[in-house]
N, C-alpha and C positions, 0 to 999 in steps of 0.2 A: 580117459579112464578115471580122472580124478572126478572130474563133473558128473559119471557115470555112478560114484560110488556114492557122493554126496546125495545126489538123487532118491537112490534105496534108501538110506539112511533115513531123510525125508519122509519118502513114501509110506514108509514102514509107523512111522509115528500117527501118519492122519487112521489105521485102519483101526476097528472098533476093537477095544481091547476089557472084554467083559468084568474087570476089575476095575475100569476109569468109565463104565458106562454104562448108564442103567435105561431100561422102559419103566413109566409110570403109567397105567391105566385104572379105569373104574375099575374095581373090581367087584362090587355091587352089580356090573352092568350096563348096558345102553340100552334106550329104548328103543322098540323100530323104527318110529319114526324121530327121533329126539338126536339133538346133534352127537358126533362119538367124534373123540381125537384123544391123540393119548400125547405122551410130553416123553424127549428122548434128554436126559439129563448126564452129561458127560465132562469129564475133564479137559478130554482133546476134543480138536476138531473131528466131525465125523464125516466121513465121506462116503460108508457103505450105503447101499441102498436097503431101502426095507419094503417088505410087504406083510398082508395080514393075512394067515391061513386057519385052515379051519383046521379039526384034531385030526383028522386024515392026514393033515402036511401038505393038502393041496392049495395054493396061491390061489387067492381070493380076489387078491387088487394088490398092487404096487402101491403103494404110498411114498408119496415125496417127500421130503422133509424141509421143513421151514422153520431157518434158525431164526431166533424172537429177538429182539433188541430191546431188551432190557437190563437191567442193572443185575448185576452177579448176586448169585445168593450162593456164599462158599459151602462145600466145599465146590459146587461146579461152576464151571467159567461157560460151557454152551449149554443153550438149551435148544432144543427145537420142537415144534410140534407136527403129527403127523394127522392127518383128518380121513376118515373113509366114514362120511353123514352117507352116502347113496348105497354104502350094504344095509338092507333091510332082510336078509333071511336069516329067521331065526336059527339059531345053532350055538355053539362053542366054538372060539377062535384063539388064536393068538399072534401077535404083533414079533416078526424078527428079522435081523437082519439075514440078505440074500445070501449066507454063508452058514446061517442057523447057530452061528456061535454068541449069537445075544438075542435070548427071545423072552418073553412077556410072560408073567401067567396066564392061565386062563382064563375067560370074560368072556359072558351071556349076551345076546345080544335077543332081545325080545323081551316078554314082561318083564317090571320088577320087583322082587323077591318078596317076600310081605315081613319085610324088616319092624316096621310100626312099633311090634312089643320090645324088640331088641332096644330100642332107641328111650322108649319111656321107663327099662328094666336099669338101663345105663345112667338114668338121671336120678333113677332112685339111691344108686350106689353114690351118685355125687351129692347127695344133701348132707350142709352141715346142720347142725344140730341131733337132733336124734337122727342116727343113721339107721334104715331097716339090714341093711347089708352085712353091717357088723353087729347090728344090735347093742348099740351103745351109744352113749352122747356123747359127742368129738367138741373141743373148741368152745366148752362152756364157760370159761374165763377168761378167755383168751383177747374181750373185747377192749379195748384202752384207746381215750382219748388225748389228745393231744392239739396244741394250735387253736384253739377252740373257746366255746362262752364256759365251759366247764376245767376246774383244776387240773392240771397234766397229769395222766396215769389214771384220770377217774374211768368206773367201769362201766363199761358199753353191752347191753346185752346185743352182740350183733348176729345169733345165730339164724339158720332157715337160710333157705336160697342153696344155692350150691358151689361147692368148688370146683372152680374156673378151671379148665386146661391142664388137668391130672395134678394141681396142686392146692394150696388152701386158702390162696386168692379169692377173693370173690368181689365184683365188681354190678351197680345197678344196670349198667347201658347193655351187660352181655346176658344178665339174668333176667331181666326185661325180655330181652329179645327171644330169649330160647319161651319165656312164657308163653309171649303171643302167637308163636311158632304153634307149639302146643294147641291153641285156642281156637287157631286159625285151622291146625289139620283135622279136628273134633269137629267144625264147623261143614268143615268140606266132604268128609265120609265119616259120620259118627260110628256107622254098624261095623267098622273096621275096628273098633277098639274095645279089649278085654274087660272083666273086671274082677281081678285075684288078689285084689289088696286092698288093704282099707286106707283115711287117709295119712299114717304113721307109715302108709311101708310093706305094714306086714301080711302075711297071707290070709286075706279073709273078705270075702264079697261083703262090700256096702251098701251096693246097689248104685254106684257109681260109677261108670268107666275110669279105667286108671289114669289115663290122660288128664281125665279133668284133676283127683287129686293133684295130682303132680302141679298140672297148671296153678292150682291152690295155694299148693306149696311155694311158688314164687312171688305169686297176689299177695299172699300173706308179710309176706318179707319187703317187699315193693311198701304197702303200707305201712311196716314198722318202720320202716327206714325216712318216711318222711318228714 
């Protein structure tokens, strides 16, 4: 009876417990043909099974789970991930466990969305210097050098580029990158991109697509900085 007790005890810890356990998915979406897996992020071990259904509630595929072996990133100690790349019909699904008590939001699975302006409206809120967002100029003193061929405290005009990862960071290697990013998707389907801004930001056709502004906006900074 003792061994019997112990047991539940046990038992009862491994089952998915919606506060120690979450689904991450795209929530942008998967393409038809473009791989999809979503990632199960928990504190305990999990042992329920899951599968992905569509908004009907009807099971799609079982999915397995496959815990990853890598190093923790607190707060969770497992991770797994679950993979369904062979659903290709398009629709609305969602990822849960076999008991419904931990399920996913919802996720697209066919075209994707035409995000595009969303992405180039976001970089414009992250420029420093004159911001079009707020309409002001952020961070105009704020440059100081230090360790350097110049006196400690002298002033650095470092403005332009953007702030890094929703704070006032701003680094070459990642402002660079988001450029060419930029540069490269203009290259690939230019007639996908607006043009409602001039290049400060603000609303008013240049005759430009906004992308390249924007793209500008980083060249420009990239150059001063050299």
């Amino acid at each position: 009876m003792k061994k019997l007790f112990i047991y539940i005890v046990f038992f009862s810890l491994l089952q998915v417990d919606a506060q120690e356990t979450f689904i991450r998915t795209n929530l942008i979406g998967y393409g038809t043909d473009q791989p999809k897996k979503a990632l199960v992020l928990s504190k305990v071990p999990v042992m329920n099974s899951f599968g992905l259904y569509d908004v009907q509630g009807n099971l799609i595929k079982k999915i397995p789970l496959v815990q990853l072996q890598k190093e923790n990133w607190p707060p969770f100690q497992y991770y797994y991930e679950c993979r369904f790349d062979d659903v290709r019909k398009l629709g609305s699904y969602y990822i849960a466990s076999q008991d419904k008590k931990l399920q996913s939001q919802q996720f697209v699975i066919g075209n994707y969305p035409a995000l595009q302006e969303t992405v180039v409206q976001f970089m414009q809120t992250q420029r420093c210097g004159f911001n079009p967002f707020t309409n002001e100029v952020c961070h105009a003193l704020d440059g100081r050098s230090f360790y350097g061929n110049r006196p400690d405290s002298s002033y650095v005009d470092a403005t332009g580029g953007w702030h890094d990862a929703g704070d006032q960071l701003k680094y070459l290697i990642t402002g660079s990158n988001a450029t060419a990013r930029m540069l490269m998707a203009y290259e690939w389907n230019p007639t996908a991109f607006a043009d409602k801004v001039n290049e400060w930001g603000l609303p008013q056709s240049n005759g430009i697509p906004d992308v390249l502004d924007e793209a500008k906006w980083g060249l420009d900074t990239q150059a001063a900085s050299q």
